[in-house]
C-alpha positions as CSV (number, residue, x, y, z in Angstrom):
1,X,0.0,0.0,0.0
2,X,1.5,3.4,-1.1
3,X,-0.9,5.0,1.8
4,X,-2.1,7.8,-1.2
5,X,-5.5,8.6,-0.4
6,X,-7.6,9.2,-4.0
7,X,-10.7,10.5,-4.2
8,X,-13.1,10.3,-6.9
9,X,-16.4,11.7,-7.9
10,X,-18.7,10.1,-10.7
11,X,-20.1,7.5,-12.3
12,X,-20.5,4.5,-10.9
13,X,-23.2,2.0,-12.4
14,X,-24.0,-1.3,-14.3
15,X,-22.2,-2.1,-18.5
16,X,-23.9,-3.9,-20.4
17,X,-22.0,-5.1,-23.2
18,X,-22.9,-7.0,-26.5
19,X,-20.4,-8.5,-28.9
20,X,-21.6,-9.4,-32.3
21,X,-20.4,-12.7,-33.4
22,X,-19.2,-12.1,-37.0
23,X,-19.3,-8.5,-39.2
24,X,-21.3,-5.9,-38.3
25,X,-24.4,-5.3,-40.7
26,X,-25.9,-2.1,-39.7
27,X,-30.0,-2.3,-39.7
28,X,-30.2,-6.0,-38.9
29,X,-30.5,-8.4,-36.4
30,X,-26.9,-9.6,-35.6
31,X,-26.1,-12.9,-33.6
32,X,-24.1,-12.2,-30.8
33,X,-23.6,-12.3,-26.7
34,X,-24.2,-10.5,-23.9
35,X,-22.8,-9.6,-20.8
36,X,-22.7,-7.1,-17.9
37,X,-20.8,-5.6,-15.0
38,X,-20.2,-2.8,-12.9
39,X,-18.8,0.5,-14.6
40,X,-18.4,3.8,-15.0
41,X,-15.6,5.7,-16.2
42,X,-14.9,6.9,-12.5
43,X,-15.5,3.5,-10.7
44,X,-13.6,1.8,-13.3
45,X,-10.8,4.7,-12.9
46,X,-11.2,4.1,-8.4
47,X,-11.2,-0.1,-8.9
48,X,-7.4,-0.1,-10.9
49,X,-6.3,2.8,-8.5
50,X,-7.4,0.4,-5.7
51,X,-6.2,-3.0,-7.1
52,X,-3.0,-0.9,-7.6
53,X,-2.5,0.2,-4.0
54,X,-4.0,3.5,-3.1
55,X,-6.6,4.4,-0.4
56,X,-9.5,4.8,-2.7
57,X,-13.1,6.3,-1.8
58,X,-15.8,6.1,-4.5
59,X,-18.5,8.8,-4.1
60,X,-21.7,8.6,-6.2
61,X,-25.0,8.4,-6.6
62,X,-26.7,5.3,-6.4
63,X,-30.7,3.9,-6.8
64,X,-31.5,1.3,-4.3
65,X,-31.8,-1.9,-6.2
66,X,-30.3,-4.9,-7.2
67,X,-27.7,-3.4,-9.9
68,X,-26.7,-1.1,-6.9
69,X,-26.0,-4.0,-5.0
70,X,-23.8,-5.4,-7.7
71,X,-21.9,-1.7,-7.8
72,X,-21.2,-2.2,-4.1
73,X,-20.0,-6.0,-4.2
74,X,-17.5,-4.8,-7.3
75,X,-16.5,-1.9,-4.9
76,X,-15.9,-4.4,-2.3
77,X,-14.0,-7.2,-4.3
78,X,-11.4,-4.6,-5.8
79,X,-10.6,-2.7,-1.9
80,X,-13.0,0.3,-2.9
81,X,-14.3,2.2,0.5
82,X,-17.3,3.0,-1.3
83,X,-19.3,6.1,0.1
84,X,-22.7,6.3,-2.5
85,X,-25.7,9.3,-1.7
86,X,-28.1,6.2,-2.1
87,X,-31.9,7.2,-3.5
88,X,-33.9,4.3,-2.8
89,X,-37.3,5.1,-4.7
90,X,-34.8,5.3,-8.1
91,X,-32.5,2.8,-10.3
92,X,-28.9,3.0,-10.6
93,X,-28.1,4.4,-13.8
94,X,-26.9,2.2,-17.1
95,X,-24.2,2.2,-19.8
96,X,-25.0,-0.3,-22.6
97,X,-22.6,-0.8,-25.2
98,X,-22.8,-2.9,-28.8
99,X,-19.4,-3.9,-30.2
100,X,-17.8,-5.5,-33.1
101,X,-16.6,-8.5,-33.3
102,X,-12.7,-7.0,-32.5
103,X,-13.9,-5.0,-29.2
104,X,-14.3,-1.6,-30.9
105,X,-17.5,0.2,-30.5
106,X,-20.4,0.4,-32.7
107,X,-23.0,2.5,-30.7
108,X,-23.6,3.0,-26.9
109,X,-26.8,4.4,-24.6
110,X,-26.1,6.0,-21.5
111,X,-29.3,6.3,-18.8
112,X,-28.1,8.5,-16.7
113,X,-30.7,10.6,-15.3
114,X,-29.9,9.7,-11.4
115,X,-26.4,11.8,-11.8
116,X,-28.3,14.8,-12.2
117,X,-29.1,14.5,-8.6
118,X,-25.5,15.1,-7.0
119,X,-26.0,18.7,-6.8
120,X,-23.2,21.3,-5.3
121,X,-24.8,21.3,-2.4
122,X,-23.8,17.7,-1.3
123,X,-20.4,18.9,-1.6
124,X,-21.0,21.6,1.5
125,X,-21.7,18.5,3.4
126,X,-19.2,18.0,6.3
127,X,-18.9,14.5,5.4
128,X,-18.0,15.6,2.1
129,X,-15.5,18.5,3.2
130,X,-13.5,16.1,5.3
131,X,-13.4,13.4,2.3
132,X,-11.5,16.4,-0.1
133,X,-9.7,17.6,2.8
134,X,-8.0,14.3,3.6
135,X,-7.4,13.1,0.5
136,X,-3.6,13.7,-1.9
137,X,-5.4,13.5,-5.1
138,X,-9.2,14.4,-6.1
139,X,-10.5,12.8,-9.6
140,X,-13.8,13.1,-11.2
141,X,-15.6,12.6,-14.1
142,X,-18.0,14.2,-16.6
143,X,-21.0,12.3,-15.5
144,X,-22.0,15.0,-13.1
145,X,-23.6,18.2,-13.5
146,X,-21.6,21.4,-14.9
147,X,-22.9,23.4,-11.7
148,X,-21.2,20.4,-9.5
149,X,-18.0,19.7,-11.2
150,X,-17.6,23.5,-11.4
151,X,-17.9,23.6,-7.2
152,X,-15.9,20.3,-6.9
153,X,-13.2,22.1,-8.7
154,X,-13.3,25.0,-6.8
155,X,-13.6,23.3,-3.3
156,X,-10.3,21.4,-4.6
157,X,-8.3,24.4,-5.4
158,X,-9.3,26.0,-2.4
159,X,-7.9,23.0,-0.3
160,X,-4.8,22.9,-2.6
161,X,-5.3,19.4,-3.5
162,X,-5.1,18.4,-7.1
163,X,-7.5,17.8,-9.1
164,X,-8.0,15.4,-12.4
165,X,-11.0,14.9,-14.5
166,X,-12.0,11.8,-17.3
167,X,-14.1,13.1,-20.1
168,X,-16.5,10.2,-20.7
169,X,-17.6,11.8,-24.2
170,X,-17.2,14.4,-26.7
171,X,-20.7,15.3,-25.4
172,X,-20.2,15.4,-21.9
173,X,-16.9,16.5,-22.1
174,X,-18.7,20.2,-22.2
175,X,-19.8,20.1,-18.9
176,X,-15.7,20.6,-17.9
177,X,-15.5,23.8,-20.1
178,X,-16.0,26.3,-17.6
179,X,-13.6,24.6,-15.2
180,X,-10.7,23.7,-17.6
181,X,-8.2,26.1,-16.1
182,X,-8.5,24.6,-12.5
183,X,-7.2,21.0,-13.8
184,X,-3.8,19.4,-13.3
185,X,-5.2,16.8,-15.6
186,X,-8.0,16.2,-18.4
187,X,-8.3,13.0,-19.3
188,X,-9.2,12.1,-23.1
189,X,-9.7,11.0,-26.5
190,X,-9.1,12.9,-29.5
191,X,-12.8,12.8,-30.1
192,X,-13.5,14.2,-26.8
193,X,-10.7,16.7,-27.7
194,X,-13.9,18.3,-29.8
195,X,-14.2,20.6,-27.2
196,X,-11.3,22.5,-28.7
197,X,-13.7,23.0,-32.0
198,X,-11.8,20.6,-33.8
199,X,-12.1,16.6,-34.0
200,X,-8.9,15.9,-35.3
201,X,-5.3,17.0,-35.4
202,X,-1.7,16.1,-35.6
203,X,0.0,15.1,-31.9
204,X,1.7,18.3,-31.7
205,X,-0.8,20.5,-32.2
206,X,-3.6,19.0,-29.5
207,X,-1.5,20.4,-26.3
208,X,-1.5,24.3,-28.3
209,X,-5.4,23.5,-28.9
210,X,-6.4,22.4,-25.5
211,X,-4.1,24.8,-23.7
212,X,-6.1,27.7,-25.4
213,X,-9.2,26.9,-23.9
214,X,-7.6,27.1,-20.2
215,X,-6.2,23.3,-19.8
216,X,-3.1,23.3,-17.9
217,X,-2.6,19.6,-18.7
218,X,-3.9,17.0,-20.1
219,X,-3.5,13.1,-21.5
220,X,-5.1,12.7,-25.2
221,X,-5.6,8.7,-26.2
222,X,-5.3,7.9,-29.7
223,X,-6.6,4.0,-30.0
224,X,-3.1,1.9,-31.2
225,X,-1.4,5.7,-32.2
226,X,1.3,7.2,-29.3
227,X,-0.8,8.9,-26.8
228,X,0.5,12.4,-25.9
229,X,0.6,14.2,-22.0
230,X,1.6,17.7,-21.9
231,X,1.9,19.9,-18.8
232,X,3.2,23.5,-18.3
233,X,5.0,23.7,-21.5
234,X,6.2,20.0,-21.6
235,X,4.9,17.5,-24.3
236,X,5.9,13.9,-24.9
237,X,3.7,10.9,-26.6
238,X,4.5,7.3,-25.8
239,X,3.8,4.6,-28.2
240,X,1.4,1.4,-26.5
241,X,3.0,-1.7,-26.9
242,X,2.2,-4.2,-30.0
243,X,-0.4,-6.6,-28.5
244,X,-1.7,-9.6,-30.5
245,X,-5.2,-9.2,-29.8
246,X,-7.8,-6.6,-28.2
247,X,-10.3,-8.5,-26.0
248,X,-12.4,-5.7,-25.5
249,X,-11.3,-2.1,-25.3
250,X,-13.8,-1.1,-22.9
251,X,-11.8,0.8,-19.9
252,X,-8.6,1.2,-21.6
253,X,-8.9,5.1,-21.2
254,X,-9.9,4.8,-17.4
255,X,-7.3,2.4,-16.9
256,X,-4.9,4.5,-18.2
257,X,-5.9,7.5,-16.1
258,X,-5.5,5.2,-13.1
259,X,-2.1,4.1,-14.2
260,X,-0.9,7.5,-15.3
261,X,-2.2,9.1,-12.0
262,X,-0.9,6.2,-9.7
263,X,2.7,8.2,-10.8
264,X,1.9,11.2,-10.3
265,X,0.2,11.1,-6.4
266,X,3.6,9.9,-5.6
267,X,5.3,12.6,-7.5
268,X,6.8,10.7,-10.9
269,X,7.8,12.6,-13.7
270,X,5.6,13.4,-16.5
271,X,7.1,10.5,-19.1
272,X,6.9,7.9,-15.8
273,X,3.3,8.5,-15.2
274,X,2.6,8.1,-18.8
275,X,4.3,5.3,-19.9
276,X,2.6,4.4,-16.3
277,X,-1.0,5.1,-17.9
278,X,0.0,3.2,-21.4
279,X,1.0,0.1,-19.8
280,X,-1.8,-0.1,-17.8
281,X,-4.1,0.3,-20.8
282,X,-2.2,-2.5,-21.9
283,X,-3.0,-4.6,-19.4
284,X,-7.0,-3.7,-19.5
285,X,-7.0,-4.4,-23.1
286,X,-6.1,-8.1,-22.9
287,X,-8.9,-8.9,-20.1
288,X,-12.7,-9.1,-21.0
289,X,-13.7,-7.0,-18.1
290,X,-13.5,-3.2,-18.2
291,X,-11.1,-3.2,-15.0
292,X,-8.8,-6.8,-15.0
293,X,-8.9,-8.4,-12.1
294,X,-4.9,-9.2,-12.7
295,X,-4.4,-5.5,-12.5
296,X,-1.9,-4.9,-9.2
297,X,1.3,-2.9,-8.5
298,X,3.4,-6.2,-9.7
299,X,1.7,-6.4,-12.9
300,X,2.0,-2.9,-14.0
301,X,5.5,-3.0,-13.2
302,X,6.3,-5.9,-15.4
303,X,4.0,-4.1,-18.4
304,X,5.7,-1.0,-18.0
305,X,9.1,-2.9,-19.0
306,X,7.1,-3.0,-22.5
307,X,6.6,0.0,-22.9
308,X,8.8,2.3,-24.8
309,X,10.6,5.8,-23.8
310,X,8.4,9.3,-24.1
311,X,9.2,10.8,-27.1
312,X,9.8,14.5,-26.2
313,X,7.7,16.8,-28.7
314,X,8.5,20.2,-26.7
């Protein structure tokens, strides 16, 4: 145990997951399987932090049914002190996910409506106040309101913790506009990178767009291309490691905020806790579930050895 306590606010629900059996054909019924588990790019993100060490506390809103339950056994199994706001007349939201037959992603549906309930005003809770004052690290994700990642980010920098945030997607990504400026860390992929007004661009050039809309630093994921980290000036990509096959890509980018942020609560370098966050990605990619169960300090360590050196862009 490294004794870094991590905090993060977000989503935390059930993934359903369907893999279609052969090639995709759009319109059609498509034979296939189906399968579930807990998610959420912020549980998934607290599980590998856990699994990897940390002193982890999960806050979210939950409903109070059987999927909830599930949410709290996963919490339980991975070393997760799970603290949900827990509304018992509603259901825990959903993420359901179709995918082709290689792991990528056709189409998803998130059911997400609970979220909307974690208002600012839980964060003035005492409870809540000693949670962000105790902790080394704070993360979040865009599954919660604008208003309350807004105060969450304030109520960090006000404590003079640091503060990290995962994207989710290119829509949601917008809720984190307002408070870009107060991140050490946005989390990403070049289609979330949207937010800058444009969807696509060459590795150099994301850290200049990003940096213009307030964003101190950030980690931009770029499926099998380098993914690049920048922070106060500095830029570098690292490459991921060849892997024979994908078993499902689902977590990759939540595993490699956990891996990339497990460096830098115990102060690594910026090329450290990226080729960190890349070889943890790794690791998430070969396992069916969204947050391996083989993930652990040991493991990363060996799949870090795989990795190759930062490039240095700036």
């Amino acid at each position: 145990m490294t004794g870094r306590k991590v905090s993060i606010f977000g989503g935390a629900h059930i993934d359903r997951r369907a893999r279609i059996f052969g090639t995709t054909v759009p319109g059609s019924s498509n034979p296939g399987s189906w399968f579930e588990e807990a998610g959420g790019g912020g549980f998934n993100a607290a599980r590998n932090l856990a699994r990897l060490g940390l002193d982890v506390r999960m806050i979210s809103p939950r409903g109070g049914d059987a999927v909830g339950e599930t949410v709290a056994q996963a919490a339980s199994e991975a070393g997760v002190i799970d603290c949900p706001f827990i509304f018992l007349d509603r259901k825990t939201p959903s993420y359901t996910a179709i995918l082709e037959n290689d792991g990528n992603l056709v189409i998803a549906l998130a059911d997400m409506d609970l979220y909307r309930l974690f208002s600012p005003r839980r964060l003035q809770q005492r409870a809540m106040r000693d949670v962000i004052s105790q902790s080394d690290l704070i993360v979040t994700d865009a599954n919660l309101p604008e208003e309350t990642l807004a105060a969450l980010v304030a109520r960090a920098l006000d404590e003079s913790k640091p503060i990290a945030a995962i994207a989710i997607s290119p829509a949601k990504v917008a809720r984190l506009v307002k408070c870009l400026s107060g991140l050490n860390f946005l989390f990403m992929n070049e289609a979330e990178g949207a937010l800058t007004g444009r969807d696509s661009a060459a590795a150099a050039e994301w850290p200049v767009l990003l940096q213009a809309t307030g964003l101190s630093g950030g980690v931009i994921t770029r499926g099998g291309k380098p993914a690049i980290a920048f922070q106060q000036g500095r830029t570098i990509t690292v490459a991921p490691p060849q892997l024979d096959a994908l078993a499902d890509v689902t977590g990759a980018g939540d595993s490699l905020a956990a891996g990339f942020l497990s460096a830098f609560v115990e102060g690594e370098p910026l090329d450290i806790c990226l080729r960190s966050g890349v070889a943890a990605a790794g690791i998430t990619v070969r396992s069916p579930l969204a947050v391996s169960e083989k993930m652990s300090r040991q493991m990363l360590e060996e799949a870090i050895r795989l990795v190759p050196p930062a490039e240095i862009l700036s």
